[in-house]
Rosetta silent file (secondary structure, phi, psi, omega in degrees, C-alpha in Angstrom):
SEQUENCE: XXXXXXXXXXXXXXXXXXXXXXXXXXXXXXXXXXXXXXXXXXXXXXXXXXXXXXXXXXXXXXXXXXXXXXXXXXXXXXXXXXXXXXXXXXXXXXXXXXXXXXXXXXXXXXXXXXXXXXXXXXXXXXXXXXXXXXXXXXXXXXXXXXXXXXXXXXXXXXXXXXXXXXXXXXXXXXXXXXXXXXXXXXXXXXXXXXXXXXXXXXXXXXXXXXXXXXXXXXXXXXXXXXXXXXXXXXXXXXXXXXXXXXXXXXXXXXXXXXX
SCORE:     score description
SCORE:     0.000 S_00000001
   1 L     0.000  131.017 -172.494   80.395 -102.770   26.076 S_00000001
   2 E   -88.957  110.596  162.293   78.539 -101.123   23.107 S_00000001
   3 E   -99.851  129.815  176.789   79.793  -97.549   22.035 S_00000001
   4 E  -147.464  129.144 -139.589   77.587  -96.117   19.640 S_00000001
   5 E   -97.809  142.307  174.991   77.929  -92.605   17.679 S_00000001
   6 L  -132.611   91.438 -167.338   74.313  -91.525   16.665 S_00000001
   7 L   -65.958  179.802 -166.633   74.497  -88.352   14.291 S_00000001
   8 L  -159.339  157.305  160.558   71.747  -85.627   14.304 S_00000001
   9 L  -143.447  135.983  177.747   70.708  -82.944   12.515 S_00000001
  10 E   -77.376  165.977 -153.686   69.346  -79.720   13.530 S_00000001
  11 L  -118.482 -176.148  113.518   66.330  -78.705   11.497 S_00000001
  12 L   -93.807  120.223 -162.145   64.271  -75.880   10.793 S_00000001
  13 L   -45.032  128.704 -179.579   60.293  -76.677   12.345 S_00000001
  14 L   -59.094  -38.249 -132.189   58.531  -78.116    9.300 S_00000001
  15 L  -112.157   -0.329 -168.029   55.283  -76.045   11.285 S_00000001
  16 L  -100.990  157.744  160.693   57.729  -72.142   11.429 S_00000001
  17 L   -73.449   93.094 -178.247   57.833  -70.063    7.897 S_00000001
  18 L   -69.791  151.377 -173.341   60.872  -71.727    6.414 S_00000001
  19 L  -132.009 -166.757 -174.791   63.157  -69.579    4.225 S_00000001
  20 E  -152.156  154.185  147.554   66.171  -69.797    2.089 S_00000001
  21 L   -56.948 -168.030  161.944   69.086  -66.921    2.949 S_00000001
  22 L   -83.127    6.513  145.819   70.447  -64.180    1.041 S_00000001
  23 L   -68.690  -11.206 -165.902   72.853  -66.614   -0.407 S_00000001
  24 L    77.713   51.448  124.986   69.946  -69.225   -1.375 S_00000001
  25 L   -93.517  163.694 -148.964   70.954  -71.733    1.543 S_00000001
  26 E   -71.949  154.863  176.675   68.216  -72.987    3.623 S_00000001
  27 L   -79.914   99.016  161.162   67.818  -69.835    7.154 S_00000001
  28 L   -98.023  -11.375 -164.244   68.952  -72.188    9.967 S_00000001
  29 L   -95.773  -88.045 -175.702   69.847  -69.522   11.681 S_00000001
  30 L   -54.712   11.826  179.971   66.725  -66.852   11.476 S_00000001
  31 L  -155.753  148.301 -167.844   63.769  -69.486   12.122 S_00000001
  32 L   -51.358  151.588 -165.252   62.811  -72.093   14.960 S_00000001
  33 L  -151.411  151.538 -173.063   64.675  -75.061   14.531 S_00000001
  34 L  -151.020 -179.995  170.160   64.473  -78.467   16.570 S_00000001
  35 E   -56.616  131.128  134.520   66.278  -82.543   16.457 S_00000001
  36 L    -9.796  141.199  179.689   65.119  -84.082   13.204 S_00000001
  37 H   -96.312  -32.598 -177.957   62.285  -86.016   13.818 S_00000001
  38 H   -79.373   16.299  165.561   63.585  -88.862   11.832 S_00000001
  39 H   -89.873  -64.910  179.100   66.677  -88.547   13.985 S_00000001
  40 H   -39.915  -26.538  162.123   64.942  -89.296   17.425 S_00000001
  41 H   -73.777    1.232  176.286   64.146  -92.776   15.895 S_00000001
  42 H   -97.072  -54.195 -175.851   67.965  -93.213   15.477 S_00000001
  43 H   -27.315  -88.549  157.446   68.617  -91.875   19.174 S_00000001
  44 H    14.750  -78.060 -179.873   65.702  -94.294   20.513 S_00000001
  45 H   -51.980  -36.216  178.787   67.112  -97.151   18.790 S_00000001
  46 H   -92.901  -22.671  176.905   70.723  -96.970   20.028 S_00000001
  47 H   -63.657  -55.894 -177.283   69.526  -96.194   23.814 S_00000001
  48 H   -39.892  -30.040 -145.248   67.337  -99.218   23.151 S_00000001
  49 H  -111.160  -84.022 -152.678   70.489 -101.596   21.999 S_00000001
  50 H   -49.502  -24.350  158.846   72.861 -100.183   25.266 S_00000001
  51 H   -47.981  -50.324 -178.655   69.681 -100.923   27.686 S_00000001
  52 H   -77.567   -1.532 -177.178   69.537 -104.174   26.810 S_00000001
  53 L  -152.228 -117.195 -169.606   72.724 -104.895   27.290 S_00000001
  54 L  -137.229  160.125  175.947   76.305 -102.115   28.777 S_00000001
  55 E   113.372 -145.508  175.847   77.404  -99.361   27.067 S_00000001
  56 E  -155.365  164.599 -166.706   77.092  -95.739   25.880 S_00000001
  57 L  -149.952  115.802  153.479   75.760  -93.115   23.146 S_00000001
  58 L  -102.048  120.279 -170.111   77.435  -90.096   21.945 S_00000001
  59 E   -91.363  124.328  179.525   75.355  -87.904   19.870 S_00000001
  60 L   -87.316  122.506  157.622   77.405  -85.969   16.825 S_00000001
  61 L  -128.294  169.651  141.083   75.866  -82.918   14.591 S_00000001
  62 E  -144.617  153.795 -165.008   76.986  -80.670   12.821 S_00000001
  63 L   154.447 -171.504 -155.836   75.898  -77.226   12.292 S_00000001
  64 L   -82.089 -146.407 -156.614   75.883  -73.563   13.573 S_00000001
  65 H   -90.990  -33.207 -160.158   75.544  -72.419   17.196 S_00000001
  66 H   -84.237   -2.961 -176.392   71.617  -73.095   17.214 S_00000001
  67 H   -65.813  -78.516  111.186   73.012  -76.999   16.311 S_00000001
  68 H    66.852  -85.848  159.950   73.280  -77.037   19.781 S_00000001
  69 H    -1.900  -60.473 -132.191   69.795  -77.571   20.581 S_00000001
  70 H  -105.084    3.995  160.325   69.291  -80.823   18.517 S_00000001
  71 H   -96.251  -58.327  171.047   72.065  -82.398   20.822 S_00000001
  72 H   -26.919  -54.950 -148.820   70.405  -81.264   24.236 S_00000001
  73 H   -72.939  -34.924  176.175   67.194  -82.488   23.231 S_00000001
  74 H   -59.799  -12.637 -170.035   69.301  -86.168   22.407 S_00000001
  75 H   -92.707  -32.118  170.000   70.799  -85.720   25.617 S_00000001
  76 H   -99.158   29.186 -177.721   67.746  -85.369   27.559 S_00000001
  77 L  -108.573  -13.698  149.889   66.126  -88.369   25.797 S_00000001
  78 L   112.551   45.410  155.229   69.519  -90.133   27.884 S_00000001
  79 L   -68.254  145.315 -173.225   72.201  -90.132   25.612 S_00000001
  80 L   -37.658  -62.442 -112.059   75.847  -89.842   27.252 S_00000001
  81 L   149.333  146.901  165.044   77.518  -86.962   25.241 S_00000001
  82 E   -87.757  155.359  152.800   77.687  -84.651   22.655 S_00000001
  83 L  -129.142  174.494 -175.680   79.888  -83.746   19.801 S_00000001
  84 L  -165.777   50.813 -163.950   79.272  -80.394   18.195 S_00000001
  85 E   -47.522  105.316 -179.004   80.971  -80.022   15.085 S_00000001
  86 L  -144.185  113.290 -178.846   80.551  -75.993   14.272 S_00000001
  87 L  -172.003  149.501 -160.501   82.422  -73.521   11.795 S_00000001
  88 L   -62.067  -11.096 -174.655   81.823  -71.174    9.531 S_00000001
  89 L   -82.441  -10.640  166.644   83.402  -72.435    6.708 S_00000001
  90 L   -88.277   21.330 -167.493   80.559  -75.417    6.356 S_00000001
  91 L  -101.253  146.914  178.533   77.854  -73.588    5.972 S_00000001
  92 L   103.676  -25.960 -157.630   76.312  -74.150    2.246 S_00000001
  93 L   -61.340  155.199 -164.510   78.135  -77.604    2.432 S_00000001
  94 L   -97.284 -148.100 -172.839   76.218  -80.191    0.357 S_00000001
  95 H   -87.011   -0.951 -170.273   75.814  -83.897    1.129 S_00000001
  96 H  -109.994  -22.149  143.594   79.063  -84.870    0.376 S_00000001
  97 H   -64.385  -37.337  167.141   81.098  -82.541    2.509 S_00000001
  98 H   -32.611  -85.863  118.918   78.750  -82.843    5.166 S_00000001
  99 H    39.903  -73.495  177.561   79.708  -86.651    4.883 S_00000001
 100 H   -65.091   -6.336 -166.316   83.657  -85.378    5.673 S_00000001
 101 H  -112.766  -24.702  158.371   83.456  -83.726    8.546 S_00000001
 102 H   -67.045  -32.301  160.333   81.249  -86.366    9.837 S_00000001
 103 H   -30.326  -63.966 -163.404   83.383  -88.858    9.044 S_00000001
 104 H   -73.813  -30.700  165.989   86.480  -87.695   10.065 S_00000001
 105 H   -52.771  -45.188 -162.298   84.311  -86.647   13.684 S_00000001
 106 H   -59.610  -45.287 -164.480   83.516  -90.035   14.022 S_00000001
 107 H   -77.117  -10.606  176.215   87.102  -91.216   13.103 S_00000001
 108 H   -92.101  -23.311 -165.232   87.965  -89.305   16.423 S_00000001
 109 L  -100.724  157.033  160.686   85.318  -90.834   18.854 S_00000001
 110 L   -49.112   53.986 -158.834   85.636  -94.338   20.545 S_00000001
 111 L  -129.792  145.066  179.642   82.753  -96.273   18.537 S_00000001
 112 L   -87.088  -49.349 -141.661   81.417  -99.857   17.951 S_00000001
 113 E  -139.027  121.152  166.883   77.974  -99.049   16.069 S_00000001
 114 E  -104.972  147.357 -177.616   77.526  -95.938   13.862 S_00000001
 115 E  -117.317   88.788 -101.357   73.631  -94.927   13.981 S_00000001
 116 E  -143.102  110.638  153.468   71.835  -92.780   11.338 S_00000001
 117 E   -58.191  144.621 -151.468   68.096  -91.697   10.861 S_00000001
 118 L   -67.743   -5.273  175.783   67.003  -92.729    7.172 S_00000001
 119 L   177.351  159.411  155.222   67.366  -89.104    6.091 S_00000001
 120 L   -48.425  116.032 -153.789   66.571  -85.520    6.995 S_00000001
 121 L   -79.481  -12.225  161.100   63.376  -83.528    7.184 S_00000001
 122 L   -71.790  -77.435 -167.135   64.914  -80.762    5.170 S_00000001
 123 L   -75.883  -37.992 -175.060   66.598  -82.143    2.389 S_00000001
 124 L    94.409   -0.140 -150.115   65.229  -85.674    2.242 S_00000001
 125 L   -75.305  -47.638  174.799   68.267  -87.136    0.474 S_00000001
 126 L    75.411   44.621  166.753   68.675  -90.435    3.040 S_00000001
 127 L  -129.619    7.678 -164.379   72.213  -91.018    1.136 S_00000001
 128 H   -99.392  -28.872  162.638   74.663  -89.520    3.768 S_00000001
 129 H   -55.074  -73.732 -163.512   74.582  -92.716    6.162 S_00000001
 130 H   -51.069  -57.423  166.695   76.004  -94.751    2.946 S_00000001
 131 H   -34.634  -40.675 -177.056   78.396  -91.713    2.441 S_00000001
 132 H   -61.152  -66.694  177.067   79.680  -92.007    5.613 S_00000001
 133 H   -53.585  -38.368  173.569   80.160  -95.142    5.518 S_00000001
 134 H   -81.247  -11.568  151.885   82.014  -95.664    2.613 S_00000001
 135 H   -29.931  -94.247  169.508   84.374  -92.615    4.055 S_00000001
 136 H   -24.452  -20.393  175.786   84.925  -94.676    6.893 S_00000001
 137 L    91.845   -6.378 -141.985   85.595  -98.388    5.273 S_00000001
 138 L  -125.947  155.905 -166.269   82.769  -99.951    7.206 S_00000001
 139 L   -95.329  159.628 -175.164   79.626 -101.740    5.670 S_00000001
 140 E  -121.869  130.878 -178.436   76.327  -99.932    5.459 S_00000001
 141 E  -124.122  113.031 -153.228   72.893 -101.252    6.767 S_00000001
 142 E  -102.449  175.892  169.244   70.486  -98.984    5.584 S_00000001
 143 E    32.823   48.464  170.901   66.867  -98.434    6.318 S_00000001
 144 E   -64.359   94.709  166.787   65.879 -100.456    8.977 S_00000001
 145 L   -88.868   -6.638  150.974   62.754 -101.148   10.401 S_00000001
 146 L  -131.398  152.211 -169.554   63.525 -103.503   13.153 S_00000001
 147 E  -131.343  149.738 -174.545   66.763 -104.212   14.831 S_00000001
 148 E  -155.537  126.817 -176.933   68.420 -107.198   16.743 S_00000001
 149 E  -141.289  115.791  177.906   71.970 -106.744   18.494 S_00000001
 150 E  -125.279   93.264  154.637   73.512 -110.340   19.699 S_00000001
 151 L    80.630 -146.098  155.695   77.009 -109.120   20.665 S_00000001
 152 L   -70.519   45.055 -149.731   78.785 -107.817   17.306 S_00000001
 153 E  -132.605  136.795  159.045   75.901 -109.009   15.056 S_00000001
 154 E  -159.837  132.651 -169.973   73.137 -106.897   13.617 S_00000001
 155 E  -141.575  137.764 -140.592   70.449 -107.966   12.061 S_00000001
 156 E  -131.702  158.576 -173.312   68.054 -105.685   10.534 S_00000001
 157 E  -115.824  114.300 -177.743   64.528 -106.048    8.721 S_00000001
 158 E  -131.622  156.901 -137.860   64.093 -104.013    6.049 S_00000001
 159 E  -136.717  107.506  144.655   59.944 -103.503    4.665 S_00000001
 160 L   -84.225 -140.795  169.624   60.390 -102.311    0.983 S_00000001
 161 L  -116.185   -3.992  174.365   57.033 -101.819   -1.330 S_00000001
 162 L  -137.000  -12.390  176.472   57.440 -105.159   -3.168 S_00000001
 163 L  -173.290 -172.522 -163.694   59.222 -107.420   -0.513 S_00000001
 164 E  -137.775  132.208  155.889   61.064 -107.350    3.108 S_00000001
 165 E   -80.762  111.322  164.599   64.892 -107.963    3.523 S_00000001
 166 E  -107.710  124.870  179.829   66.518 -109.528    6.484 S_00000001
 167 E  -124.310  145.433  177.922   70.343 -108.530    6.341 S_00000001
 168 E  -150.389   90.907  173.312   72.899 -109.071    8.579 S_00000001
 169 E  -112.014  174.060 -165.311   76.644 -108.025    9.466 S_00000001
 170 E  -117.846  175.115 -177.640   79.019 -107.799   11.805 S_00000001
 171 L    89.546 -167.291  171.265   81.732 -105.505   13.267 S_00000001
 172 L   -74.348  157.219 -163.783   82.047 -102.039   13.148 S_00000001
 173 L   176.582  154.396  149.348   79.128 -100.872   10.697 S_00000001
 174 E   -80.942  138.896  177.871   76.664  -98.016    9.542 S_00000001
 175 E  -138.437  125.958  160.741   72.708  -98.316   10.478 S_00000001
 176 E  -113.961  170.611 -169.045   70.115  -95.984    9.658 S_00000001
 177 E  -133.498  141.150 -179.329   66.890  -96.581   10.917 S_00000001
 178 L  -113.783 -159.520 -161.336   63.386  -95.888    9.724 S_00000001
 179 L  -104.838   48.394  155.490   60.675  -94.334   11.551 S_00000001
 180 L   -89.870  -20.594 -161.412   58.884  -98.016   11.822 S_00000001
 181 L   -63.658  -38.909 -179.525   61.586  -98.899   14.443 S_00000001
 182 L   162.496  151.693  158.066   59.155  -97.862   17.306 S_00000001
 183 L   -23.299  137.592 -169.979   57.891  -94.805   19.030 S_00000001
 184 L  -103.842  149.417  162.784   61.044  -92.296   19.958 S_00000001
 185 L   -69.447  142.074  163.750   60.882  -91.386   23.819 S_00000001
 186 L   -66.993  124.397  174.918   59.728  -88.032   25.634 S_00000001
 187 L   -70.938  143.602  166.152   62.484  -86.961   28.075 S_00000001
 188 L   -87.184  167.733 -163.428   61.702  -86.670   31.354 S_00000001
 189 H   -85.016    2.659  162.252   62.024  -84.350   33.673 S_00000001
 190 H   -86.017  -26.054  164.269   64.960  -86.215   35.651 S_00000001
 191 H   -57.208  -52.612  176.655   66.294  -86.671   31.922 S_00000001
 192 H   -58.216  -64.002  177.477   66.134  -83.040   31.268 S_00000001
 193 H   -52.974  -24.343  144.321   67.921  -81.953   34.435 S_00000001
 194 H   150.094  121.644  166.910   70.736  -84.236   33.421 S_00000001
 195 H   -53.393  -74.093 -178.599   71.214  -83.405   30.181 S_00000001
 196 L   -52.285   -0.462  145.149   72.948  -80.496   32.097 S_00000001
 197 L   -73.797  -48.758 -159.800   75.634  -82.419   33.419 S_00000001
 198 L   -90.839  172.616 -155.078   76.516  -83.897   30.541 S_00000001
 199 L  -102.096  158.013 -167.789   79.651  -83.139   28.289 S_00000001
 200 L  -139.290  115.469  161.089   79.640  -81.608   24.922 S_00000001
 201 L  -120.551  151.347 -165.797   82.424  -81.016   23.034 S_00000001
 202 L  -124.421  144.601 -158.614   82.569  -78.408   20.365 S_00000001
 203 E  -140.081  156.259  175.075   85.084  -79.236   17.466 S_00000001
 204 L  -135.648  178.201 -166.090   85.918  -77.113   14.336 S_00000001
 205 H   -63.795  -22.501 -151.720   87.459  -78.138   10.777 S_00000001
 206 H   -92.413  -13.339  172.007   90.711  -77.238   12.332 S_00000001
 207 H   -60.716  -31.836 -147.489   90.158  -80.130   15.384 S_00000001
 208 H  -115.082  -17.771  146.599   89.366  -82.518   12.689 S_00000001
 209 L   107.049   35.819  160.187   92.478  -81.852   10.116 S_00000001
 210 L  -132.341  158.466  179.654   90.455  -80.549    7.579 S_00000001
 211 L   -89.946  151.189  170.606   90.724  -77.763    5.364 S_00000001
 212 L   -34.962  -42.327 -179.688   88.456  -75.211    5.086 S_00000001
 213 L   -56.511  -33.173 -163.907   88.817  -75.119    1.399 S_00000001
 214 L   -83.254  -19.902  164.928   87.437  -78.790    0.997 S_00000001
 215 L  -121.613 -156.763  178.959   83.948  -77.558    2.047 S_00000001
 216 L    70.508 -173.747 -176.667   80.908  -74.809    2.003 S_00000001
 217 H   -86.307  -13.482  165.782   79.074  -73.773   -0.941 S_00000001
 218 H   -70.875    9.872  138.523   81.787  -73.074   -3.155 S_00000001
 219 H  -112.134   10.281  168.802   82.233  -76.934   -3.327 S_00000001
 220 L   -59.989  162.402 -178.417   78.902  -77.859   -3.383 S_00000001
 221 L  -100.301    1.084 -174.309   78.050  -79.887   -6.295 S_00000001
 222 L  -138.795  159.888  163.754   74.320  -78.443   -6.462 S_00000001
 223 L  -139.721  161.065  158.914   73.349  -74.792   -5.727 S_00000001
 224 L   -87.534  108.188  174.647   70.115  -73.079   -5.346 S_00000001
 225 L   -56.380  -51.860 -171.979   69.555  -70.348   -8.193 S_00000001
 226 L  -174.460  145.779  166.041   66.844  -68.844   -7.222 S_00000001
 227 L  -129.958  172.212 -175.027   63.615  -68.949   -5.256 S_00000001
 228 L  -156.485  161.485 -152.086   60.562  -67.141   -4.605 S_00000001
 229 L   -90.992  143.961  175.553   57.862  -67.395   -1.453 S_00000001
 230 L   -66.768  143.219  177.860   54.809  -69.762   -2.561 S_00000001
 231 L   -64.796  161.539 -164.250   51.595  -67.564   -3.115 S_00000001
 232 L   -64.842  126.768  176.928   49.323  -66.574   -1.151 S_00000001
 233 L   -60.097  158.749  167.320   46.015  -69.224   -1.148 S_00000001
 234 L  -118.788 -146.035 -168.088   43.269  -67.805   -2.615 S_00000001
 235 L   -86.522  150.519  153.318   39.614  -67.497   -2.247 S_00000001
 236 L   -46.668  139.702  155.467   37.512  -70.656   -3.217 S_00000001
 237 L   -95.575  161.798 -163.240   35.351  -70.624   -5.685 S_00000001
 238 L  -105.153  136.185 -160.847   31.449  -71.122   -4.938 S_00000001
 239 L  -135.631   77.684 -177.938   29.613  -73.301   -7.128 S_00000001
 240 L   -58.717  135.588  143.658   24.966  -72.633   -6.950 S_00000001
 241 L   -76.299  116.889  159.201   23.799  -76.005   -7.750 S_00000001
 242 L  -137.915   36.370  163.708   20.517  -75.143   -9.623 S_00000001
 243 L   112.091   17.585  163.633   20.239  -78.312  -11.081 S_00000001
 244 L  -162.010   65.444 -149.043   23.878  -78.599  -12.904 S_00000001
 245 H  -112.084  -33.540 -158.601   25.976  -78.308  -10.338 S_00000001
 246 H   -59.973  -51.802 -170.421   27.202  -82.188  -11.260 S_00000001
 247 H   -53.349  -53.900 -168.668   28.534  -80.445  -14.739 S_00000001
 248 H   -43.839  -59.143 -176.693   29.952  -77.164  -13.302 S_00000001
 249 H   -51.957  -36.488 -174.765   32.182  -79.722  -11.116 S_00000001
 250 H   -68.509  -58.079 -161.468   33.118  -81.745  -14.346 S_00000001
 251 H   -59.537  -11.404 -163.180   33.753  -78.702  -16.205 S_00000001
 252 H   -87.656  -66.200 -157.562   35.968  -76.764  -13.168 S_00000001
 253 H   -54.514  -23.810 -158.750   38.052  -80.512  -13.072 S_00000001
 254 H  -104.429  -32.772 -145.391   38.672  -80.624  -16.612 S_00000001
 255 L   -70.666  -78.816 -162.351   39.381  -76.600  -16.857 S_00000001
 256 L   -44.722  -29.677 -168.390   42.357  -77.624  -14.070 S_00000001
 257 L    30.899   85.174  158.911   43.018  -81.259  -15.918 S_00000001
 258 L  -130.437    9.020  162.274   42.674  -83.425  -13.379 S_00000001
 259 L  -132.876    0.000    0.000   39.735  -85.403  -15.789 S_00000001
């Protein structure tokens, strides 16, 4: 039987007016927020490995009460369980606290297989599976575009821009996944309905035996100085062709130097 921990992250909608607070950390709170998209290809993938064969998927985030969400939606795509990691003292935390408190959640759950999307649709970084992992002791097999599970064996494909990797270990392990692995499923509406049966547990730093101190933005290793909203587009300009319209276009391209 396969247990396998699949983290999440809640988001902010790529398509809502994203913001930064009045601290400079990104508004998770004050704007729509949904499951990663590059997450749902990690969900996918581990429902995919216990279908073919026994076991179960618990999905882990962490984040603030609206965190919440980005576990439902894993749950009604037919994951098991929840975790819910949530307290106030992580907010600001960079990628490398973020990292402890998943760890040490992890280090609490039952698990064979840890599962990772290759990175986040906020930040982008794709280094917090490999964090994790080296928390944890366990080898990391990143960036995956196809997967094979024979028992404890995984063996993974990985499509770089100058050549393709086939890697393969065994055991307990990290996997992220990219969004080549396949199409992520829509829940259904016997999926949705239940999601509300299933259990969630909500855990704080003090569940997980860490101190407070050891995270947030006062230990980030990066900060945000300052920002400002991008301007407004403006009007186009209009260009009469009256028989040098081909120049006007050279000359507007060069004014801009992009010839």
């Amino acid at each position: 039987m396969t247990k396998i921990v699949v983290a999440v992250k809640y988001v902010p909608d790529a398509t809502a007016d994203r913001t930064f607070s009045a601290d400079n950390t990104v508004d998770r709170v004050g704007v729509d927020g949904l499951l990663s998209e590059l997450d749902e290809y990690a969900v996918e993938q581990a429902l995919q490995i216990v279908e073919a064969g026994d076991g179960d998927v618990t999905v882990l985030t962490v984040g603030p009460e609206q965190a919440a969400d980005a576990v439902r939606k894993a749950l009604q795509m037919g994951a098991d369980a929840g975790v819910h990691v949530q307290d106030d003292a992580i907010h600001g935390s960079d990628a490398f606290a973020t990292s402890l408190v998943l760890a040490k959640a992890i280090e609490k759950l039952d698990y064979d297989l840890v599962v990772f999307g290759m990175a986040s649709t906020d930040a982008g970084l794709g280094v917090v599976p490999t964090l994790v992992a080296e928390r944890l002791g366990l080898p990391a097999v990143t960036f995956a575009s196809e997967i094979t599970v024979d028992g404890d064996t995984v063996k993974i494909r990985r499509d770089g821009d100058v050549a393709t990797q086939e890697i393969e270990a065994t055991g307990k392990l990290v996997l992220s996944v990219t969004d080549q692995t396949g199409e992520a499923r829509y829940p259904s509406f016997k999926g949705i309905m239940a999601a509300k049966k299933k259990d969630v547990q909500e855990w704080t730093l003090e569940d997980l035996g860490i101190d407070a101190g050891s995270v947030g933005l006062d230990n980030a290793w990066t900060k945000v100085e300052s920002f400002e909203p991008r301007p407004p587009r403006t009007a186009g300009e209009i260009v009469t062709d009256e028989g040098d319209g081909g120049a006007k276009l050279v000359e507007f391209l060069a004014s801009k130097k992009f010839v």
